[in-house]
MITIKOL-632723 format. One record per atom (N, C-alpha, C): residue in three letters; x, y, z. Coordinates in steps of 0.1 Angstrom, whole numbers, padded with zeros to 4 digits, always signed. Each point is the difference from the previous one (the first is absolute). Layout:
AlaXYZ
...
This chain:
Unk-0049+0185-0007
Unk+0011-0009-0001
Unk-0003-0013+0007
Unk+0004-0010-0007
Unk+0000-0013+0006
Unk+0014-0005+0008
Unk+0002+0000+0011
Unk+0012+0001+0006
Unk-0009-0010+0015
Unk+0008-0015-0002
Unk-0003-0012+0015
Unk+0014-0004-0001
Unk-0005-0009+0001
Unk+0010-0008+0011
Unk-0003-0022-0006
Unk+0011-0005+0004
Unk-0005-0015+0000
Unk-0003-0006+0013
Unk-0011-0003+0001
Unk-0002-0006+0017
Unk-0001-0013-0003
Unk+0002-0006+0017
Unk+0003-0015-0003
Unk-0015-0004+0006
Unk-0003-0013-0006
Unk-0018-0006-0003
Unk+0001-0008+0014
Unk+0006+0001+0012
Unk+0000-0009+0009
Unk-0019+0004+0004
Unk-0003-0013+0002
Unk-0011-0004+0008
Unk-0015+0005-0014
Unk+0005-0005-0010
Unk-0004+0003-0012
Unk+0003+0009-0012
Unk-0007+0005-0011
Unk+0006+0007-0009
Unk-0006+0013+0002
Unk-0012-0002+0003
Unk-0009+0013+0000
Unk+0006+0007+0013
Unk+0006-0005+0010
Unk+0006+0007+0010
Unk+0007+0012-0004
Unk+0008-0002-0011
Unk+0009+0009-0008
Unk-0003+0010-0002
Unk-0014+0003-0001
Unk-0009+0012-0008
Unk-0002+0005+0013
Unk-0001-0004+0011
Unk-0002+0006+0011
Unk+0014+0007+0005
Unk+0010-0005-0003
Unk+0009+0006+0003
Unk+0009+0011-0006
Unk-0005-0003-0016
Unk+0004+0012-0006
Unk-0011+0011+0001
Unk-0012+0002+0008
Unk-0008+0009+0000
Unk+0004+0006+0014
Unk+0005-0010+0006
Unk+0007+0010+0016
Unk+0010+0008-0002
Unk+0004-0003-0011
Unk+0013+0013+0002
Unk+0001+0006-0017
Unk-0015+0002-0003
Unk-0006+0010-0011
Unk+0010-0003-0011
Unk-0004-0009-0007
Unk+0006-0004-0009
Unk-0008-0005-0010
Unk+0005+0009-0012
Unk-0011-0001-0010
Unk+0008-0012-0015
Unk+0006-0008+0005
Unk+0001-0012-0008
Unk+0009-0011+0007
Unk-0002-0011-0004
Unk+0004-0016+0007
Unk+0004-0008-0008
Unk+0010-0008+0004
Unk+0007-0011-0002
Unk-0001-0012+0009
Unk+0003-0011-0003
Unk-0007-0010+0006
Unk+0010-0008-0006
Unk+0003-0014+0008
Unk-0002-0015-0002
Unk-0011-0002+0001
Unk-0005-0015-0009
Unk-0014-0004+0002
Unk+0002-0015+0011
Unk+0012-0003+0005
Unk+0003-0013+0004
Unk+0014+0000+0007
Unk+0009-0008+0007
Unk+0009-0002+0006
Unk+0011+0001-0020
Unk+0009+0012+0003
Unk+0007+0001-0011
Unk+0013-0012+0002
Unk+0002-0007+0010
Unk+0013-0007+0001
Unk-0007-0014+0001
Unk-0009-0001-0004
Unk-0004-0016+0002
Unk-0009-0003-0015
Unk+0005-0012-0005
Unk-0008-0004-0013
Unk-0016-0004-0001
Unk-0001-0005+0015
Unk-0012-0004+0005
Unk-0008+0009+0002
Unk-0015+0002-0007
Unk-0007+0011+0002
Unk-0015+0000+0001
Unk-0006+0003+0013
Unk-0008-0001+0004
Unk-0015+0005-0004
Unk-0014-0007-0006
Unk-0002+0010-0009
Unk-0008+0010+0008
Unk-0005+0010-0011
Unk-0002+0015+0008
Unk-0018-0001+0005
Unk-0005+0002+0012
Unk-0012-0006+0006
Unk-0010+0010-0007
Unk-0008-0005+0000
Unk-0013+0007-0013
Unk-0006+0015+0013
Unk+0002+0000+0011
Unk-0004+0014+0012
Unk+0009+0007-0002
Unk+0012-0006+0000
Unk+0010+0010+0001
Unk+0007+0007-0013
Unk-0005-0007-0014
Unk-0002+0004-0009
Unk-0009+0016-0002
Unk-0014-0005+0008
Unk-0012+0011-0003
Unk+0004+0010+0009
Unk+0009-0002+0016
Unk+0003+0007+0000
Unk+0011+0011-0002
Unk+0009-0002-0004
Unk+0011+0001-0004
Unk-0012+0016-0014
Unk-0007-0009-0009
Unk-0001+0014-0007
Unk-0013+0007+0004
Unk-0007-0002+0011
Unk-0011+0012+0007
Unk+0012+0006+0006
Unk+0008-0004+0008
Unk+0012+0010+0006
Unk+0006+0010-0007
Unk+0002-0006-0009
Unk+0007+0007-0017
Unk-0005+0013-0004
Unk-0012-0008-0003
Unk-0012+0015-0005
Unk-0002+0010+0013
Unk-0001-0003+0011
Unk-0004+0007+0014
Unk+0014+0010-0002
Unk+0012-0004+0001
Unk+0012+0008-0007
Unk-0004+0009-0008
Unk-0005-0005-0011
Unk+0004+0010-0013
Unk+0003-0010-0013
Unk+0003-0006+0000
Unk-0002-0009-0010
Unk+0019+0003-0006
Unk+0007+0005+0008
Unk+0015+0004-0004
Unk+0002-0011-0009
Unk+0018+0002-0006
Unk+0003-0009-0012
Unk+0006-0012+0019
Unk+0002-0010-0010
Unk+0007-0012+0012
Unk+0006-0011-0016
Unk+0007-0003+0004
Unk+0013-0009-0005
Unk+0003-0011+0008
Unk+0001-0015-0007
Unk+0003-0010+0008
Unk+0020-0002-0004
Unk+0003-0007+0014
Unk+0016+0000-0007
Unk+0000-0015+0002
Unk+0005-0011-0014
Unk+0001-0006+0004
Unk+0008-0013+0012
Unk+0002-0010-0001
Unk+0013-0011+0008
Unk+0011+0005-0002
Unk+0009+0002+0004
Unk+0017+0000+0000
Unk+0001-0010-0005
Unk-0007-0010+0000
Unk+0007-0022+0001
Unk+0001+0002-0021
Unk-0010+0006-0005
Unk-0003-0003-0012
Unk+0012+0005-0012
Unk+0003-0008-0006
Unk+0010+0006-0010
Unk+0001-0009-0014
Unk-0010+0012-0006
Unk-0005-0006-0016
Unk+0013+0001-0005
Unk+0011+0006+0002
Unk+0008-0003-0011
Unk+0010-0008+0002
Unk-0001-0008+0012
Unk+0010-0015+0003
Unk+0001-0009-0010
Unk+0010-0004-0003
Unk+0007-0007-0011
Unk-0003-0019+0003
Unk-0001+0001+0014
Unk-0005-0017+0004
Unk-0013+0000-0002
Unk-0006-0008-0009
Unk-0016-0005+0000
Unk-0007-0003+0006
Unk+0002-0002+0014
Unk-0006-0004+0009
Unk-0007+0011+0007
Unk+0010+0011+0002
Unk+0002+0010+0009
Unk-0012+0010-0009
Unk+0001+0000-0013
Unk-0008+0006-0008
Unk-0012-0001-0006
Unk-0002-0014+0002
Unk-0014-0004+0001
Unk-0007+0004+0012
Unk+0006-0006+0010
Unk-0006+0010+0015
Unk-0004+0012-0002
Unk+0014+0007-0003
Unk-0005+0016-0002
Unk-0014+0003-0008
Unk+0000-0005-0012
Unk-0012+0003-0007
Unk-0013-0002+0007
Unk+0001-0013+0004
Unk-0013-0002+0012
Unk-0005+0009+0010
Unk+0009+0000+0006
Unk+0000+0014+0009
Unk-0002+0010-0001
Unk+0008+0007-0013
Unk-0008+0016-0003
Unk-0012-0003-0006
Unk-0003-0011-0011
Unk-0017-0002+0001
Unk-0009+0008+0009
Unk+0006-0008+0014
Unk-0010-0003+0007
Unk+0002+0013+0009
Unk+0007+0008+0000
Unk+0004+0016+0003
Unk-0009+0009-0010
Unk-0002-0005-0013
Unk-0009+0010-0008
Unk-0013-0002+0009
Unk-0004-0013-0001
Unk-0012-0005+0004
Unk-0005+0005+0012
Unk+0012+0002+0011
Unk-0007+0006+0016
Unk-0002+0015-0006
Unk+0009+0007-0006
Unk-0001+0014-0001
Unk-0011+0005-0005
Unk-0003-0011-0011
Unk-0018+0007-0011
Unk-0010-0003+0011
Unk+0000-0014+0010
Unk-0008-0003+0008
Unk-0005+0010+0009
Unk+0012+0009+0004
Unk+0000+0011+0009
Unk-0003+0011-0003
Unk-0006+0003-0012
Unk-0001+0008-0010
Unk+0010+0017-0005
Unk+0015-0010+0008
Unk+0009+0013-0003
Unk+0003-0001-0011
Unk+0008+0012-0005
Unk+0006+0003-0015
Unk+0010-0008-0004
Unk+0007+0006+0008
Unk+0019-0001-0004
Unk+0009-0012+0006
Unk+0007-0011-0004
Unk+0004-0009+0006
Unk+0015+0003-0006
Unk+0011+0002+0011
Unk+0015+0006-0002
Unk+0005-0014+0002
Unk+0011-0001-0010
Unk+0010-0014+0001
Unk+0014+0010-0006
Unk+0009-0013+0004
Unk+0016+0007-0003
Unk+0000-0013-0006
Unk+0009+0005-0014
Unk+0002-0006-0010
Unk+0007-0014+0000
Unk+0005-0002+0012
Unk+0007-0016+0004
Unk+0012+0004+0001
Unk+0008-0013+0001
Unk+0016-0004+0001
Unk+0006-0011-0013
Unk+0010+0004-0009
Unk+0005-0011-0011
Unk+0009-0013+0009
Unk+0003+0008+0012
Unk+0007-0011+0002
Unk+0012-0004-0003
Unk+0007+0010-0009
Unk+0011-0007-0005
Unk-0001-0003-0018
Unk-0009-0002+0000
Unk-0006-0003-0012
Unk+0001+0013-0014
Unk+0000+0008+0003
Unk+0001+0015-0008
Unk-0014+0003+0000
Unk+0004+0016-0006
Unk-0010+0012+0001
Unk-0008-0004-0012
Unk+0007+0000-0011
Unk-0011-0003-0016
Unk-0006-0014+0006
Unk+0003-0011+0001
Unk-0008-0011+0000
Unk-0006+0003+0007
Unk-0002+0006+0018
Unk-0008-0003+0010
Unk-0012+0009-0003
Unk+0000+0013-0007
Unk-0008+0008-0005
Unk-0007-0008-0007
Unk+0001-0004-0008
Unk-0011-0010-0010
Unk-0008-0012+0007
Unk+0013-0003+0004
Unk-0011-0008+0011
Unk-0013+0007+0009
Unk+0005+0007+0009
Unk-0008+0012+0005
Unk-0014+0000-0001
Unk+0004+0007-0015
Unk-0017+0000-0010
Unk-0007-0007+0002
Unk+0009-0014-0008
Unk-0008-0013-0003
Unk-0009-0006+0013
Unk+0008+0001+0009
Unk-0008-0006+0013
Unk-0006+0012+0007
Unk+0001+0014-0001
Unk-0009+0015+0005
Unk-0015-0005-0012
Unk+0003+0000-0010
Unk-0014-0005-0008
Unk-0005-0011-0002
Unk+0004-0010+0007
Unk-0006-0013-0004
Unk-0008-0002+0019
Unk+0010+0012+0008
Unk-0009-0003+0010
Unk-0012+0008+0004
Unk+0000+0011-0011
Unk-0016+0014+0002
Unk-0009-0011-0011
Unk+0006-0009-0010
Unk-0012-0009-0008
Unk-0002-0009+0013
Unk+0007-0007+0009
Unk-0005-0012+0006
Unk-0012+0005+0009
Unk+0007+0016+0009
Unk-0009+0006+0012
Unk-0016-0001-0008
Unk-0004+0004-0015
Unk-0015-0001-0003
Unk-0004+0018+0007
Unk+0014+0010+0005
Unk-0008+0012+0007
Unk-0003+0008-0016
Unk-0006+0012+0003
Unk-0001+0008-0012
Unk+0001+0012+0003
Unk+0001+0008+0012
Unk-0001+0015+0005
Unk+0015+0005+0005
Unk+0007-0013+0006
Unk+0006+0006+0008
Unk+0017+0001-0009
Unk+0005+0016+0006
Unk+0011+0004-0008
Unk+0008-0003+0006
Unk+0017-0010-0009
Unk+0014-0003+0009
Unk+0010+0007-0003
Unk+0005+0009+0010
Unk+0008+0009+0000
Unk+0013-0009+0006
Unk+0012+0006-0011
Unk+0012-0008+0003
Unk+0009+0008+0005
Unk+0005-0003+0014
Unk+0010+0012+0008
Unk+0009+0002-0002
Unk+0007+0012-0006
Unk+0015+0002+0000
Unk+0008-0005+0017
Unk+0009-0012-0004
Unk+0010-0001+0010
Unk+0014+0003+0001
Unk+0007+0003+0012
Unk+0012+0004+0000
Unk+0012-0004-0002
Unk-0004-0015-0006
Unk+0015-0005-0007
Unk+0006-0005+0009
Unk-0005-0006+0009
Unk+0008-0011+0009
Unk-0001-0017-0008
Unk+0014-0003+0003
Unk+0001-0015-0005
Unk+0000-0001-0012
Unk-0013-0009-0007
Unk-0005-0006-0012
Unk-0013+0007-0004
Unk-0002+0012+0005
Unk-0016-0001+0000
Unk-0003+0013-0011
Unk-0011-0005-0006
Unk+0001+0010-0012
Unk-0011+0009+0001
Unk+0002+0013-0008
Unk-0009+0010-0002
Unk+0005+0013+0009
Unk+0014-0001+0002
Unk+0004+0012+0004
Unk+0005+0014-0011
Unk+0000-0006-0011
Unk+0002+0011-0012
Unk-0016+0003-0005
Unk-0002+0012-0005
Unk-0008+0002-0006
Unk-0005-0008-0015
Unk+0008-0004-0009
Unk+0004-0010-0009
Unk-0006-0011+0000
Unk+0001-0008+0014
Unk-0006-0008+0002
Unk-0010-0003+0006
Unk-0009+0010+0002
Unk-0011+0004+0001
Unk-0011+0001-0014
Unk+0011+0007-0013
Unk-0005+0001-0006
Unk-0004-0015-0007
Unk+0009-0006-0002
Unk-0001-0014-0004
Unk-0012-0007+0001
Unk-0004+0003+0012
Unk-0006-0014+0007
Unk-0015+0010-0003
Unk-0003+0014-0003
Unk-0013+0006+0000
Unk+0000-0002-0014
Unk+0006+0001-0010
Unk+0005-0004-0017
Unk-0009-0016-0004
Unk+0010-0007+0012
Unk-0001-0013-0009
Unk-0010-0008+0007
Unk-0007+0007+0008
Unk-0011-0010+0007
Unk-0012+0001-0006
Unk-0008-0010-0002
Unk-0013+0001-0009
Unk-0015+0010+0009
Unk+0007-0001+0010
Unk-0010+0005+0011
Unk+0003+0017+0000
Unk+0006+0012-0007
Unk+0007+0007+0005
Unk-0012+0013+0003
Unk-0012-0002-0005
Unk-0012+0007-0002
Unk-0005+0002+0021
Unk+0005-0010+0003
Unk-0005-0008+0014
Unk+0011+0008+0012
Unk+0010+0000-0007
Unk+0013+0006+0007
Unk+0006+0010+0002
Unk+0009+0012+0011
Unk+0005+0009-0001
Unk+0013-0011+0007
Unk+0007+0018+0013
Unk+0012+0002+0008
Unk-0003+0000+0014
Unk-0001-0001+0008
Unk+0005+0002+0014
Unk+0015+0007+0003
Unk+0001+0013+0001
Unk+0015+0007-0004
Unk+0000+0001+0019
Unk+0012-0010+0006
Unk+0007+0005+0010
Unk+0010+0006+0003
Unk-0001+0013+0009
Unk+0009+0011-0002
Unk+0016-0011+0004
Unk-0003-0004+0009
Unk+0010-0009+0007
Unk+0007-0007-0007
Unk-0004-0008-0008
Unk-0001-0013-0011
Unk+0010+0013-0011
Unk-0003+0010-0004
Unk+0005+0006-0011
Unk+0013+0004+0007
Unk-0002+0009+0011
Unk+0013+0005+0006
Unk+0009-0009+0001
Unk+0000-0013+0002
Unk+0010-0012+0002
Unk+0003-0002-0009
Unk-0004+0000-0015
Unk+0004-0005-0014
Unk+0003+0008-0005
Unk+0005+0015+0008
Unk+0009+0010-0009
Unk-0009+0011-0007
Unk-0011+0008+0003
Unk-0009+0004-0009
Unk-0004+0011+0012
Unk+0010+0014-0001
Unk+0002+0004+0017
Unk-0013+0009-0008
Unk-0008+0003+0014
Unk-0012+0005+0004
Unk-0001+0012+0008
Unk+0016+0005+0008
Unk+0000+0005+0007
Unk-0006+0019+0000
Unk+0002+0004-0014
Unk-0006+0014-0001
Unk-0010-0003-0015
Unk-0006+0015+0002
Unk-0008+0001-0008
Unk+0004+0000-0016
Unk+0015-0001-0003
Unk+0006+0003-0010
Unk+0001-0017-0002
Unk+0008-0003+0005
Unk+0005-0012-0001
Unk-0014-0015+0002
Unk-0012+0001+0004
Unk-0014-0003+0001
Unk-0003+0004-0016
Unk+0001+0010-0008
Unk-0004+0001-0013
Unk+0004-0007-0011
Unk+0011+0000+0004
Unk+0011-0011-0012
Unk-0007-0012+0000
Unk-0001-0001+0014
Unk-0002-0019+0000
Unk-0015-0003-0006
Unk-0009+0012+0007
Unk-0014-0006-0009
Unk+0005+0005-0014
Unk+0007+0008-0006
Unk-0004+0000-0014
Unk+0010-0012-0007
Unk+0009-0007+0010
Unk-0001-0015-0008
Unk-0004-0007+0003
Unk-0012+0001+0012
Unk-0006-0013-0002
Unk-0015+0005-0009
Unk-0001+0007+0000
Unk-0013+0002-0012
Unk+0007+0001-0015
Unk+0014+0000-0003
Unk+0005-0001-0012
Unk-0004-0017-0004
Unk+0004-0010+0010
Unk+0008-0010-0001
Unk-0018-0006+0002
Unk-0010+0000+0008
Unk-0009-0004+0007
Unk-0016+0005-0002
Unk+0002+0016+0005
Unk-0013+0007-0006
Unk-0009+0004+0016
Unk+0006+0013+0007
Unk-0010-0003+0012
Unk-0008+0000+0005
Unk-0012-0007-0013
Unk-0015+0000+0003
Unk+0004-0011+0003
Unk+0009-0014-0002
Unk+0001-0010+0008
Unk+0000+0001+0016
Unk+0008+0014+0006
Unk-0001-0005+0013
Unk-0018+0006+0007
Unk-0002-0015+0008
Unk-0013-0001+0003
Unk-0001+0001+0021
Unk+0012+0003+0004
Unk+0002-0002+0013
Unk+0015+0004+0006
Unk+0002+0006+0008
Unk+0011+0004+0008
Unk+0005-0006+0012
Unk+0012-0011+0001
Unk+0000+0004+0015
Unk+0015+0009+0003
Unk-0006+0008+0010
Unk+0008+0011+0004
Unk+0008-0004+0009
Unk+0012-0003+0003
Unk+0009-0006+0008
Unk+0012+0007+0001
Unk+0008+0009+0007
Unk+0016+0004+0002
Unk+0006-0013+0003
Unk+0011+0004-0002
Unk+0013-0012+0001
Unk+0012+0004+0008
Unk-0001-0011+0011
Unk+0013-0004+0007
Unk+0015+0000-0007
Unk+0003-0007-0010
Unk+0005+0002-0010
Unk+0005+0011-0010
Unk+0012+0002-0002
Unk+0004+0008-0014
Unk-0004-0002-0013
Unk-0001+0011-0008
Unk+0000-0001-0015
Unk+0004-0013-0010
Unk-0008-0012-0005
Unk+0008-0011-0007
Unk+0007-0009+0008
Unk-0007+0001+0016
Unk+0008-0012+0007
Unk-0006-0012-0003
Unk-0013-0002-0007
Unk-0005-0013-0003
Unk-0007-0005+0013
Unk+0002+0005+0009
Unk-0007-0004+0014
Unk-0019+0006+0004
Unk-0002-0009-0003
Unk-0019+0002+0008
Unk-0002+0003+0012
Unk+0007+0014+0008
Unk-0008+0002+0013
Unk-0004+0011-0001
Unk-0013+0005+0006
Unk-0009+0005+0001
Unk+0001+0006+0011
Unk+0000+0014-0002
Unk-0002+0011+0015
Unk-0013+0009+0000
Unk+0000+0009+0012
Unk-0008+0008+0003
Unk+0000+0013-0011
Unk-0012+0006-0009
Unk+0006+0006-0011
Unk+0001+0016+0013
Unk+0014+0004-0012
Unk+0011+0008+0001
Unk+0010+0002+0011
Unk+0003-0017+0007
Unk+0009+0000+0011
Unk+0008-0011-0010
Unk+0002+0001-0011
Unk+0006-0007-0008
Unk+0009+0007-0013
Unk+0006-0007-0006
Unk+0009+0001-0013
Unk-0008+0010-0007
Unk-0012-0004-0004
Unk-0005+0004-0007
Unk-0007+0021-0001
Unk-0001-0003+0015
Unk-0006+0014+0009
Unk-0013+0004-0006
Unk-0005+0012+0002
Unk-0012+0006-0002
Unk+0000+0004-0017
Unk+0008+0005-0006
Unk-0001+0008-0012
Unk-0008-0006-0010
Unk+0005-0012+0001
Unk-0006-0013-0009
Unk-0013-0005-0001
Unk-0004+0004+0013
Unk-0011-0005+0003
Unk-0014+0012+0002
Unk+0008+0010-0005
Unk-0007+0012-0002
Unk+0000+0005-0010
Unk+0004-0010-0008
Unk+0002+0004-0019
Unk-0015-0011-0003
Unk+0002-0010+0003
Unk-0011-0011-0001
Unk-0014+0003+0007
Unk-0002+0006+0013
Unk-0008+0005+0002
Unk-0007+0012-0009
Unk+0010+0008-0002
Unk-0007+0008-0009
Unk-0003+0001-0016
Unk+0009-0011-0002
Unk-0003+0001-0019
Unk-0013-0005-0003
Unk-0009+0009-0006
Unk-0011-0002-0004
Unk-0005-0014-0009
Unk+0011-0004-0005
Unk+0001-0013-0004
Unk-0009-0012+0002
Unk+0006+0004+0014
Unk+0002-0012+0010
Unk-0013+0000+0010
Unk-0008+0010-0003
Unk-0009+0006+0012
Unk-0012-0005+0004
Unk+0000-0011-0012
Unk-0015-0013+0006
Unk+0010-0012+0004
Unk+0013-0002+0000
Unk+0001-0010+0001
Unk+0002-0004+0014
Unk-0007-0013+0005
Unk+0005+0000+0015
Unk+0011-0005+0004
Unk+0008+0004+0009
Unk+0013+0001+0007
Unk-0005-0008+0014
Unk+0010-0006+0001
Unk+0001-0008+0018
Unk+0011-0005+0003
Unk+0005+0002+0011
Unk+0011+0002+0009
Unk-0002-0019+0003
Unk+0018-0003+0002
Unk+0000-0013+0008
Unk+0012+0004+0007
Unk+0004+0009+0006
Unk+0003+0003+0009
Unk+0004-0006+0015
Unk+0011-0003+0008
Unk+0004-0010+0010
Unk-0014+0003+0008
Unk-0007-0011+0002
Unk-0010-0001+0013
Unk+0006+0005+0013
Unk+0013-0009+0005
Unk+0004-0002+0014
Unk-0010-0004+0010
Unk-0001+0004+0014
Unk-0008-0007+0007
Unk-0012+0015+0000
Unk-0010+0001-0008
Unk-0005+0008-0004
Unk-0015-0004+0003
Unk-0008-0008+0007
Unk-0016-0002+0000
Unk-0007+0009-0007
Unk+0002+0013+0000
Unk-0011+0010+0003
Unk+0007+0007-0016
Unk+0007-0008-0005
Unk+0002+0004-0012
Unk+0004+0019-0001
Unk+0005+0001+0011
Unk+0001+0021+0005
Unk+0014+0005-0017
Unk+0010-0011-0001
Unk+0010+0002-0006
Unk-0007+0000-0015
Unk-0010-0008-0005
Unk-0009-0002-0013
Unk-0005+0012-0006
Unk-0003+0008+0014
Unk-0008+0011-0005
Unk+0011+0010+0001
Unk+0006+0002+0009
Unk+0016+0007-0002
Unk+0003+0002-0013
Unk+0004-0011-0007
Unk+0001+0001-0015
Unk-0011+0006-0009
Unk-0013-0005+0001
Unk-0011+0007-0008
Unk+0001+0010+0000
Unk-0002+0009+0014
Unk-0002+0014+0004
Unk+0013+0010-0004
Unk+0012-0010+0000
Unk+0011+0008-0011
Unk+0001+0004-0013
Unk-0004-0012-0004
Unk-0003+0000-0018
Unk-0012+0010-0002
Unk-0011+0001+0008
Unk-0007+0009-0007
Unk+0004+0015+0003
Unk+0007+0001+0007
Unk+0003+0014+0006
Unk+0010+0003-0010
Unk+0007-0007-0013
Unk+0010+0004-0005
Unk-0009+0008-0015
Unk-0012-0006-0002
Unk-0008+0006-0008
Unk-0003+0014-0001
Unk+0000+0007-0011
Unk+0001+0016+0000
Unk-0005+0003-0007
């Protein structure tokens, strides 16, 4: 089973790998850069090499980059949208540099603007920014979100859209967050009600798209549209759910990772709390 955690890259990136190997964790998530600032520093050619001897010393686990929060290809102002494109560019570009797989984005915000137009847009600027990056390896997985505000990709539908109409879709899967689904109404909570939902999202989708998990319970009710994120099964969501996913054979290369509240946690003890749950649900 591939079951980590996302650690944060303070005092480099390759630090990360060190941290998800302290608390036995056999896949990673990453920022490659300050996700709240547009200014990005570029990635030093040591901490590059080491970042993947660390990697391999590991295990060579799956790792996934998540992009900026700041970026949102599907903004309707031109300005805001050119930026974005630049940006995730240059997000493909750190991620192939670093020679990870998987680079996770959430579909943007319309803004106001509507769901059909902002989706087309989407594309247009999700593909015109994997032709500007020049990468070739690296796969963009688009996250289901929970339907707060303007922000799209909390139906499965529109998921499918944007994997349909993109010229890149060979390049692309899902990032399926348990969290992100439970908030947009798509209850997860037993093994019964966990069946329905993948057999529409593989009706509507196809679940060889999903290429990554993150495993998250929710603070939050059923369809509240709210993104908070708990400790899994001290939440809405509880254990059942997460013991249907762990076990469906499906699912069983795919790696899973927790983003889970940090709090004042150094030692990351709460990170592996969660790991050491999820695998124990395995039977």
């Amino acid at each position: 089973m591939y079951i980590g955690a996302h650690m944060p890259i303070t005092g480099g990136v390759d630090k990360a790998v060190e941290r998800i190997m302290s608390v036995g964790g056999t896949a990673l998530q990453i920022f490659t850069r300050n996700q709240r600032q547009w200014k990005v520093k570029p990635l030093e050619e040591k901490v590059v090499k080491n970042f993947k001897t660390l990697r391999e010393e590991w295990g060579n686990y799956p790792v996934s980059v998540h992009d900026s929060y700041l970026i949102n290809l599907a903004s309707p102002k031109a300005d805001s949208a050119e930026k974005s494109v630049k940006a995730f560019a240059e997000e493909l570009r750190r991620t192939e540099k670093l020679g990870i797989e998987y680079l996770v984005t959430h579909p943007g915000s319309h803004l106001g603007s509507g769901k059909v137009e902002a989706l087309e847009r989407y594309v247009a600027n999700l593909d015109q920014a994997i032709a500007l990056s020049e990468t070739e390896e690296v796969k963009v997985l688009i996250e289901n979100t929970a339907g707060q505000g303007t922000n799209l990709g909390s139906r499965f539908g529109e998921l499918a859209t944007i994997l349909e109409d993109s010229g890149y879709t060979s390049r692309m899967g899902v990032c399926f967050d348990t969290c992100h689904a439970f908030a947009a109404g798509y209850d997860l909570r037993s093994a019964e009600s966990c069946a329905e939902v993948f057999e529409r999202f593989d009706k509507l989708i196809g679940l060889d798209f999903i290429r990554f998990f993150h495993l998250n319970d929710s603070k939050q009710e059923l369809g509240s549209n709210k993104d908070r994120h708990e400790h899994i099964g001290q939440g809405s969501i509880g254990l059942d759910g997460f013991r249907y996913i762990i076990n469906d054979t499906r699912f069983a290369a795919v790696a899973k990772v927790i983003e889970t509240p940090k709090e004042d946690d150094p030692d990351f003890k709460l990170d592996k709390m969660n790991i050491d749950l999820l695998r124990s649900l395995h039977e």
